[in-house]
N, C-alpha and C positions, 0 to 999 in steps of 0.2 A: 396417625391420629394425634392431634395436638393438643396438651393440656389444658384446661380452664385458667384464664390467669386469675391469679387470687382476690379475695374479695376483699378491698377496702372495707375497712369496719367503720359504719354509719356515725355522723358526727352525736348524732343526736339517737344512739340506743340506748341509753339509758331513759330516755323518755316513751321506747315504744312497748306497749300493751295499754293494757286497763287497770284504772286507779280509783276506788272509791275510798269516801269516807266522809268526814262531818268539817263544820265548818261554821262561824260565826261572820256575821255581817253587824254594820254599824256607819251612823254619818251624821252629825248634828241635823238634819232635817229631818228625818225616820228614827221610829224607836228599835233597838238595837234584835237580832233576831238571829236563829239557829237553822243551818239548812244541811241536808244531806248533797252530795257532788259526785258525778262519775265522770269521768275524763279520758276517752279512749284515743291514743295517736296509733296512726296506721304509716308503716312504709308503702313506697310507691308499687306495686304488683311489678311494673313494668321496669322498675330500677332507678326512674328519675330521681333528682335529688328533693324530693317534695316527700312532707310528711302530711297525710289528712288528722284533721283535729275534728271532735268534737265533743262539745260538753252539756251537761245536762243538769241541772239543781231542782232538789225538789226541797222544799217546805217541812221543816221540824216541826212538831207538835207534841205535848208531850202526851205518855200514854196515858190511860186511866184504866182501873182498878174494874175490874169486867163485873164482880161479884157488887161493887155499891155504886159504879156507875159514874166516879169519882176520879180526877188527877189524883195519878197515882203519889205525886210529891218526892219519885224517888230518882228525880232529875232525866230518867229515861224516856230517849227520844223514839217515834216511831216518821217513817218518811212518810208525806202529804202529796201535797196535790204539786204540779208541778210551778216553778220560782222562775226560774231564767234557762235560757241554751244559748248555745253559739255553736256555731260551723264555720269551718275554712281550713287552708294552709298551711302548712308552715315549706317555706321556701327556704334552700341553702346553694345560692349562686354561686356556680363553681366547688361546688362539695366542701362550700368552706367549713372549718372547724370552730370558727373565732365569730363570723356574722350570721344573721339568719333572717329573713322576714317572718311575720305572721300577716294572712289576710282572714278577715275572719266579716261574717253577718250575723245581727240578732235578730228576732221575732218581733224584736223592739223596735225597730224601724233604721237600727244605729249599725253602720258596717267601720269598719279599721284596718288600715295599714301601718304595722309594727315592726319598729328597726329593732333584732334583739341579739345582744351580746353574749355569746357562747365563754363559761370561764368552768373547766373541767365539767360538773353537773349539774352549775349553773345555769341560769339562765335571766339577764336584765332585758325588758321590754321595753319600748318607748313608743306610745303613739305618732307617730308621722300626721297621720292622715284620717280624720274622723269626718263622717259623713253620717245627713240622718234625709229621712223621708219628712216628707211634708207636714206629716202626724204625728212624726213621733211627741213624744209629752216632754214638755220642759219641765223643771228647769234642764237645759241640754248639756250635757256632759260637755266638757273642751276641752279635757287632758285626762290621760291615764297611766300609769307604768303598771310592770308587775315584773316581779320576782318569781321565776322557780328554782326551788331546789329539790336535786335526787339525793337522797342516802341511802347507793347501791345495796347498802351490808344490812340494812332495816328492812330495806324496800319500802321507804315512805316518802311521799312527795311531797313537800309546801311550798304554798304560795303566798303571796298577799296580794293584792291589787290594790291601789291609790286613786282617786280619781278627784279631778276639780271640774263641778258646772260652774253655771253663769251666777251663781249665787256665794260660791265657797272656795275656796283654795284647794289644792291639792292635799290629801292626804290621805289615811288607812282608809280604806273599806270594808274589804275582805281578806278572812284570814282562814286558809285551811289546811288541814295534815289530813290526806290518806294513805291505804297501801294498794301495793300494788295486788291484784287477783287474779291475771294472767300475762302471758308474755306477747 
């Protein structure tokens, strides 16, 4: 009987379970706003070298005071109704450790192909490739990056995302730190 050959350790473990937590958004055309985020990447079942994404944001509100029916004023958020998601991809051709794709679709009419640069538990995105449906509402995004970072030893993950429409230049969007809740 012949042994199992050993398993290559996945470029991208440190990205896989689930991650929630909170998050602000912001853009000179919207006024600036709080959302709660879960972010679950999955390995492939079958071992290909694909990781499934998907993400989910819901709407910070803040809570109020049950007894007088009142904002409670004490900066405490409760999650809302839901904000945005995405589903897709993440591709690493040839199990590279250095390159990776993201392909991803929103509810928003907006799908992406993302070139992203592996640097230890880094991770820099670049949109490639943006595409929208018919409907989707302008102003239409044109560009986007995003940054993730793991801090295996905290177990929390940040990102940011940058984005330029047809109105604005590239810049911050969104910024969030969660932790991780399972593996």
């Amino acid at each position: 009987m012949s042994t199992p050959a050993p398993q290559k350790p996945h470029p991208l473990e440190f990205l896989i379970g689930t991650w929630t937590g909170r998050g602000r958004g912001y853009f000179p055309t919207i006024p600036s706003f709080e959302f709660f985020e879960e972010v679950t990447f999955v390995k492939d079942p079958a071992g290909r070298p694909v990781v499934q994404y998907t993400q989910k944001t819901r709407r910070a509100v803040p809570t109020q005071d049950a007894s007088k029916g009142e904002l409670s004023g004490q900066g405490e958020f409760v999650p809302a109704g839901p904000l945005h998601a995405e589903l897709g991809f993440i591709r690493l051709p040839g199990w590279s450790h250095e390159k990776c794709e993201l392909i991803l679709s929103q509810p928003t009419g907006v799908a992406s192909v993302e070139e992203g640069k592996i640097h230890g538990t880094t991770v820099d995105w670049t949109a490639t490739s943006i595409i929208r449906s018919p409907t989707a509402k302008p102003p239409h995004v044109t560009e986007f990056t995003r940054k993730w970072e793991v801090d295996p030893e905290s177990k929390t993950f940040k990102y940011l995302f940058s984005m330029a429409t047809e109105s604005t230049p590239l810049q911050p969007h969104l910024e969030v730190t969660m932790t991780k809740v399972d593996s």
